[in-house]
C-alpha distance (Angstrom), angle and dihedral (degrees) to the residues before:
residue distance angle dihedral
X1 . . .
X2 4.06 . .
X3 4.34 104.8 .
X4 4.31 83.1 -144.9
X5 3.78 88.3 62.0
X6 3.62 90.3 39.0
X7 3.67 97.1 63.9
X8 4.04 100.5 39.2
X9 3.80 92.1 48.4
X10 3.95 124.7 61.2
X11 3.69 94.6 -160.3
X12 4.03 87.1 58.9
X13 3.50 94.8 45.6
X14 3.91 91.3 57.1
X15 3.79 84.7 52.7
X16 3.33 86.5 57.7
X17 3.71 103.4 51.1
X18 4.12 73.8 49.7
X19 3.89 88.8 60.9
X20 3.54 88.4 42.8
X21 4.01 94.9 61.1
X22 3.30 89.6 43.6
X23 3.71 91.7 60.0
X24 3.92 85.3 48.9
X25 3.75 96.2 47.4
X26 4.01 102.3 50.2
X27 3.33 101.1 59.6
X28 4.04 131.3 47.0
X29 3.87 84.2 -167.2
X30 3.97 107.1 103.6
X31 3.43 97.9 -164.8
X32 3.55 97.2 51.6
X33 3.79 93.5 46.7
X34 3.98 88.9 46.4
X35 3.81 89.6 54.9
X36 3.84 98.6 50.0
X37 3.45 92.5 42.0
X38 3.79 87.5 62.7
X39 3.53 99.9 43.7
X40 3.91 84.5 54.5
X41 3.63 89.2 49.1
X42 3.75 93.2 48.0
X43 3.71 91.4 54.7
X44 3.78 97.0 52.6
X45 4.25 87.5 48.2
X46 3.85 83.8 51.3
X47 4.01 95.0 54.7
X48 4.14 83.6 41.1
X49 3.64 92.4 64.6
X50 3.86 83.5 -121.1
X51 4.00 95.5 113.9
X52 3.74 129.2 30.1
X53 3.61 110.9 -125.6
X54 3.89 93.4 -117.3
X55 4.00 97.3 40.1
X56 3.67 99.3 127.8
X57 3.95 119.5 -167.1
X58 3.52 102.7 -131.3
X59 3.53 99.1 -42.8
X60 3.74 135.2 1.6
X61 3.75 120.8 -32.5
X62 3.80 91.4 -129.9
X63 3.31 92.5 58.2
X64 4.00 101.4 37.8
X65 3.67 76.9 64.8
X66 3.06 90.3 63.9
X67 3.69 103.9 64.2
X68 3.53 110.0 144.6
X69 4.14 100.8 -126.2
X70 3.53 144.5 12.7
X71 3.39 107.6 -134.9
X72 3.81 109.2 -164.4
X73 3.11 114.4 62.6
X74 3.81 99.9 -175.7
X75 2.99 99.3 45.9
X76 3.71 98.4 61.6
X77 4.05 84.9 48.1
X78 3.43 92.4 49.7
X79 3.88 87.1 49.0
X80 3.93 92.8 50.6
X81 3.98 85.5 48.1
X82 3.59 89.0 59.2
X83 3.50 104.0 45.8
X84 4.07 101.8 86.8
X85 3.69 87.9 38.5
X86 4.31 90.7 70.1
X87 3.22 92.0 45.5
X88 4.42 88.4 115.3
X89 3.48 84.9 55.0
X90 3.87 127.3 124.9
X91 4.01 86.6 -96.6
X92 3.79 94.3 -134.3
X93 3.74 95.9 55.7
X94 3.95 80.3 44.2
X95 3.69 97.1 63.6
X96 4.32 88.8 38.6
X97 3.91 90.4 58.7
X98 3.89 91.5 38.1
X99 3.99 92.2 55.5
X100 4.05 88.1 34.7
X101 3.60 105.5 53.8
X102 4.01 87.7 35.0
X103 3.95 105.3 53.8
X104 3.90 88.5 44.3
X105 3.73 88.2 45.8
X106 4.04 83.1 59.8
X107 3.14 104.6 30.3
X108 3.63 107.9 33.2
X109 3.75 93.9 -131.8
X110 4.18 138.7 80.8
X111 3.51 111.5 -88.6
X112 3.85 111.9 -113.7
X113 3.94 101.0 -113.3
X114 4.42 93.9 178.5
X115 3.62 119.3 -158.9
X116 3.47 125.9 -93.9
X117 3.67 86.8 -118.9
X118 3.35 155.1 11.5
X119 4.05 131.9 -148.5
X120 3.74 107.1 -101.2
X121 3.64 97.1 -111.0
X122 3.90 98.1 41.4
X123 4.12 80.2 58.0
X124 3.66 97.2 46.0
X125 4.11 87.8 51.5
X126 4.17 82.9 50.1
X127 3.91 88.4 51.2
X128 3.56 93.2 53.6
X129 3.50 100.7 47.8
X130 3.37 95.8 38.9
X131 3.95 93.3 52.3
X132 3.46 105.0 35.4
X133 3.91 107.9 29.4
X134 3.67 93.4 -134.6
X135 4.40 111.3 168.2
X136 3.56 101.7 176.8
X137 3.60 120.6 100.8
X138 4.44 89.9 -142.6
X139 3.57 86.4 49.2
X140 3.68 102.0 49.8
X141 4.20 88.1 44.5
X142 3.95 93.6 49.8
X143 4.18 81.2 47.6
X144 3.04 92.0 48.9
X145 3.55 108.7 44.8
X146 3.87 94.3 41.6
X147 4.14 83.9 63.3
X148 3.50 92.7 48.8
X149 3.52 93.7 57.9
X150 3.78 99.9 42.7
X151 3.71 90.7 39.3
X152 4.30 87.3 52.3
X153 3.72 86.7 -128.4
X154 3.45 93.3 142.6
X155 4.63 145.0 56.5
X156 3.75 94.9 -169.1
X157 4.19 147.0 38.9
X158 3.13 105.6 -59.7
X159 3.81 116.9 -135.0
X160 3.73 142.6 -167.3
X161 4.04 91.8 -111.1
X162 4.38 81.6 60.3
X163 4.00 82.5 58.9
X164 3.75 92.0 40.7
X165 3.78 98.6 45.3
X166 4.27 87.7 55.2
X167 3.77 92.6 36.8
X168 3.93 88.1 50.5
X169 3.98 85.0 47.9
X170 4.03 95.8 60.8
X171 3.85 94.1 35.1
X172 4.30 81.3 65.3
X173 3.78 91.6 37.3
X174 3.93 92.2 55.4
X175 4.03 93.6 -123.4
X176 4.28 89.7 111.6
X177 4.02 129.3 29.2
X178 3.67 114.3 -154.4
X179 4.23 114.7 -152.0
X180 3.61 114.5 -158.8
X181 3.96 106.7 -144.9
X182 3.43 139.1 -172.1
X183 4.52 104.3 -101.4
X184 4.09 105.6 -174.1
X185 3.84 88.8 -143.4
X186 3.96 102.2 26.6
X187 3.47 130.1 67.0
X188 4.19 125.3 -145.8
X189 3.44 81.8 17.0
X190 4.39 115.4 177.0
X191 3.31 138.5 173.7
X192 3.82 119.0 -147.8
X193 3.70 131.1 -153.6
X194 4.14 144.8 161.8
X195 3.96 111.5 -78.5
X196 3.79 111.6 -141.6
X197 3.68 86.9 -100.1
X198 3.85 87.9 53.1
X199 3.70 90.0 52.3
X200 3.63 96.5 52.7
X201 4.12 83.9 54.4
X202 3.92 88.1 55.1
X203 4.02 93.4 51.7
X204 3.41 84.2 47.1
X205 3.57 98.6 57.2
X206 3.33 104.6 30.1
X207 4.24 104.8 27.6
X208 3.78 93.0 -125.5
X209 3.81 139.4 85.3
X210 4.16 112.0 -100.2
X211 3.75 117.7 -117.8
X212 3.69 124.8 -99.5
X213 4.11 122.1 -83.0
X214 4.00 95.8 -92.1
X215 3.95 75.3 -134.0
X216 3.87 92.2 71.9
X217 3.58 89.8 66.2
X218 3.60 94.7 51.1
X219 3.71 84.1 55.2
X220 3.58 98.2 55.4
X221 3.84 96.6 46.8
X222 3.87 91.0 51.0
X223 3.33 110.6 25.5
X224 3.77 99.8 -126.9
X225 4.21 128.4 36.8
X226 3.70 89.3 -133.2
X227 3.82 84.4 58.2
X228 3.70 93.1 39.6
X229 3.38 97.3 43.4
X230 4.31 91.5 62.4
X231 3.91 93.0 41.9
X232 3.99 88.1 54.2
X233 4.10 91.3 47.2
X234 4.19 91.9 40.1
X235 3.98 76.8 49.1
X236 3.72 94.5 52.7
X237 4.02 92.2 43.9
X238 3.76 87.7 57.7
X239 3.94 99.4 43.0
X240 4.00 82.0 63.3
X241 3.51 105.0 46.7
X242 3.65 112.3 96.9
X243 3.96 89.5 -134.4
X244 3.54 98.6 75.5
X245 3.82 126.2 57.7
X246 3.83 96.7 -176.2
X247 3.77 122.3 26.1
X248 4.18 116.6 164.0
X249 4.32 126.8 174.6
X250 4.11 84.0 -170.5
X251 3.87 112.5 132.3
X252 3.90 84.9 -146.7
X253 4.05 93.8 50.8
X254 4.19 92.0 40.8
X255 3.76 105.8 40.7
X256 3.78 110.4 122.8
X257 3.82 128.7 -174.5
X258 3.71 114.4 -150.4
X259 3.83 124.7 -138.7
X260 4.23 74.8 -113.8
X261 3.57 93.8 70.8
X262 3.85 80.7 -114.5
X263 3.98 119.1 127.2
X264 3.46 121.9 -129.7
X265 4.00 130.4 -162.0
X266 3.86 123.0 -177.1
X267 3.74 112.6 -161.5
X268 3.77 81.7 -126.5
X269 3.55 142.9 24.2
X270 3.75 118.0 -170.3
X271 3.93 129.2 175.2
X272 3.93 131.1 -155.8
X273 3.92 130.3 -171.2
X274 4.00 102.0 -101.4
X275 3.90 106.9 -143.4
X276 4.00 112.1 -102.4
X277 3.27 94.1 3.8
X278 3.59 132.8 99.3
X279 3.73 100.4 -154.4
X280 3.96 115.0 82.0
X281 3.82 124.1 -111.0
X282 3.68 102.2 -116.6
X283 4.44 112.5 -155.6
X284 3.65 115.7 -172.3
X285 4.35 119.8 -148.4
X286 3.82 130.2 -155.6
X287 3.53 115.7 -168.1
X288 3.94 109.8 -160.0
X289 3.68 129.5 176.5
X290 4.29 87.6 -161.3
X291 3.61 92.6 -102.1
X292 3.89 103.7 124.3
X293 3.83 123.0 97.4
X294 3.83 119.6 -113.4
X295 3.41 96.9 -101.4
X296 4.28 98.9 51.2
X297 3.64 88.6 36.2
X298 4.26 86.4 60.2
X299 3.55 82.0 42.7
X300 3.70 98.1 59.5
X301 3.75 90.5 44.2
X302 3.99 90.4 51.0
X303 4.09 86.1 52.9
X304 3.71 87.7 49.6
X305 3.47 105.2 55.4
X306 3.98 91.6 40.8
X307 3.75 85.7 60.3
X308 4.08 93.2 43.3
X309 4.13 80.2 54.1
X310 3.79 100.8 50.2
X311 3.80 96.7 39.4
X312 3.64 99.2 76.3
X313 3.90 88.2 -166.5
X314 3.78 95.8 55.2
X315 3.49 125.6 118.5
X316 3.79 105.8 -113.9
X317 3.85 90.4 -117.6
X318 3.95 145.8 91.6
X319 3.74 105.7 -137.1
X320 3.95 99.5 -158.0
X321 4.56 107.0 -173.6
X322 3.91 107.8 -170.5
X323 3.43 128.7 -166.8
X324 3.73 98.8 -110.5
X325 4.13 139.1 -6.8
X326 4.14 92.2 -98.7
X327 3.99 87.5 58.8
X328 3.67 97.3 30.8
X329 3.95 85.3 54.9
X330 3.71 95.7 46.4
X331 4.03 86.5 55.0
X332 3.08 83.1 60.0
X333 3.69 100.4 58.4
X334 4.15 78.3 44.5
X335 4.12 90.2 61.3
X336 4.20 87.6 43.6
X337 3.38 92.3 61.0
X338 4.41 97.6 38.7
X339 4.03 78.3 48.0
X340 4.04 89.8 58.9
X341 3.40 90.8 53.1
X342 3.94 100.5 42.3
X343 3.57 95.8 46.1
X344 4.08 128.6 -135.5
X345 3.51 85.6 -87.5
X346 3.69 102.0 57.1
X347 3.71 90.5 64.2
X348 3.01 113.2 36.9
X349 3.43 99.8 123.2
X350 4.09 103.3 46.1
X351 4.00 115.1 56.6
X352 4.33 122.1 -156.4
X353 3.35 130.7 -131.5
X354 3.91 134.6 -161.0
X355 3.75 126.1 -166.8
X356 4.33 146.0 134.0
X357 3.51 132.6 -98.1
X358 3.82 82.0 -123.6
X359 3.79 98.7 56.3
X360 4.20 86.8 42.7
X361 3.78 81.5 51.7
X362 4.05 90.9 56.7
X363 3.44 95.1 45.4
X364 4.03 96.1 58.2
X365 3.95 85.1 38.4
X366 4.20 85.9 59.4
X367 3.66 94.7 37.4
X368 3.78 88.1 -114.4
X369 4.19 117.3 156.6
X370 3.75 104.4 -103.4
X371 3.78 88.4 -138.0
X372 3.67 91.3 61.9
X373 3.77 113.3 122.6
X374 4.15 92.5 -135.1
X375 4.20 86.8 68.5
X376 3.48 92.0 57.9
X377 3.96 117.6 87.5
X378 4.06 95.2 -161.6
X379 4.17 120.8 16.1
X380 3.36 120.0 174.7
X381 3.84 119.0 -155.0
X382 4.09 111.5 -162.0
X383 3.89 92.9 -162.8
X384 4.05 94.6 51.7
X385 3.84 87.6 47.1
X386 3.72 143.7 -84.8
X387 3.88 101.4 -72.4
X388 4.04 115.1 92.4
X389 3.68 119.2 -123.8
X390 4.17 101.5 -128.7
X391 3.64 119.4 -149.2
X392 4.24 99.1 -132.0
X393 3.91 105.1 -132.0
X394 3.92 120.1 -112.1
X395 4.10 129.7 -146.9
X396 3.55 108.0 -75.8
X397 4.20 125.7 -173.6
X398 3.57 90.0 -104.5
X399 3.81 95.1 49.1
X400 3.40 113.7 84.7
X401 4.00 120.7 -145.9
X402 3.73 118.6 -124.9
X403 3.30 133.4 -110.7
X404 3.68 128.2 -97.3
């Protein structure tokens, strides 16, 4: 029984109602019954033009298929109930409502019925998400724009509003999710990425799965991206100072096992050429957004100066970045208090330091040695005493001054 002939010929399309009892009546197994009624269905939408062959709802058909219940019951009676009822229905709109009302009667979800098409653009945007996992809005523009102009898609400048406009297009279609995230040094910051929907497009298209969002692995590494996010840019900041020669934020570049048995992972490991010496001076970075509790915060700084005593390279120092003064001032407070409970003593031969990504920033804009004491808005020197010395804060252009 051809599914083309099916659908242009009313006598064919009773027979297949017929085929769809039958499918009904052999089995008493509901789940069984549900699942080759859909694969029937599916066929049919296939021949319609309604479903590309490879569309794939989520994951492979096969294995949709697969899914290990059907979880209303009557729903999928009421759906059997109806079928001989629609049989004087246009038989295309038929077969739509069958597969319709019975995926979501399964799956508790609309099936994802894609468009036949896509503008040109819109798709290129999908292709470049989909196969390089860019997130960042400047990154998917410059993408963007450089295919536009070798693929002749365009008369005229091409601007970031062009991108925006297209971008803006999917976000409404449901082909690309946009996540607005806190950036410590941008603001209406987003990352962008393939919905499931948008995925499906991209197999379609291209007859393979898209890669990951490269911001997924950022995730996993750090826990959060607002976390991930700072590490990267306090990364970046050190890759162009001059003082450092090798600077990683990998998990499998950082990892450090204590003599504890304890591992430790700075956000950032960065190493410098130590004069008249052939060994490297090693500097270890946290980047903390004052989120952490008393007690893991002391913990971190414990973990920290175990590793600054078994790496006989280190530099006797834990370089803490946060995201702005407020925090990196309230850290602060958070090392007063750990200090109390050390003891002068204790540390006497490790020093702190508390600064901003912004004021890091400055000091690779001027050319200025990170490790210099004047880029660091709190420093605490054990051997001169417990009591930081506190950089005061000076008029900046965002700072506005008050009134008289």
């Amino acid at each position: 029984m051809k599914e083309r002939d099916i659908m242009d010929d009313k006598i064919s399309f009773s027979a297949a109602v017929e085929e769809i009892n039958r499918i009904i009546q052999q089995s008493d197994d509901q789940k069984n019954t549900a699942m080759s009624l859909l694969t029937l269905l599916y066929e049919i939408l296939i021949e319609l033009q309604d479903m590309a062959p490879d569309a794939r709802h989520g994951a492979e058909f096969d294995e949709y298929l697969k899914h290990p219940e059907v979880r209303d019951d009557n729903a999928i009676d009421e759906f059997f109930d109806d079928i001989l009822v629609r049989v004087a229905m246009d038989s295309n709109e038929f077969i739509k409502k069958m597969y319709k009302c019975l995926y979501k009667a399964i799956y508790k979800q609309e099936p994802a019925i894609l468009p036949k098409s896509l503008p040109e653009k819109q798709m290129l945007l999908i292709e470049i998400l989909g196969s390089t996992g860019k997130y960042e809005q400047a990154d998917i523009y410059q993408a963007f724009n450089e295919a536009c102009v070798a693929l002749d898609l365009t008369d005229k400048m091409l601007t970031d509003g062009h991108c925006l406009y297209h971008i803006n297009k999917l976000i409404q279609a449901g082909f690309v999710n946009q996540e607005k995230v806190a950036h410590p040094l941008k603001s209406q910051y987003a990352v962008y990425s393939l919905t499931g929907k948008g995925r499906e497009i991209y197999y379609q298209a291209f007859g393979h799965q898209p890669v990951e969002p490269l911001f997924w692995k950022i995730i996993r590494e750090h826990d959060n991206l607002e976390h991930g996010l700072g590490v990267i840019t306090l990364c970046d900041f050190l890759r162009q100072s001059s003082e450092y020669y090798w600077v990683s934020c990998g998990r499998n570049e950082t990892t450090l096992t204590l003599l504890s048995g304890e591992t430790y992972i700075p956000d950032v490991v960065a190493k410098s050429h130590a004069p008249n010496r052939s060994e490297p001076h090693i500097a270890f970075f946290e980047y903390e957004r004052n989120t952490h509790t008393q007690e893991n915060f002391e913990k971190k700084m414990e973990r920290s100066l175990q590793a600054l005593r078994a790496e006989k390279n280190s530099v006797k120092c834990v370089y803490i970045v946060a995201n702005n003064r407020e925090n990196a001032l309230g850290l602060s407070r958070k090392v007063d208090t750990w200090v109390a409970k050390r003891g002068q003593m204790a540390l006497m031969s490790v020093k702190v330091r508390i600064t901003t990504l912004v004021c890091i920033r400055e000091a690779v804009q001027k050319k200025n040695p990170i490790s210099s004491s004047e880029n660091w808005i709190v420093s605490y020197d054990f051997q001169k005493g417990v009591r930081p010395k506190i950089i005061k804060p000076t008029i900046s252009f965002n700072q506005k001054k008050s009134a008289k």
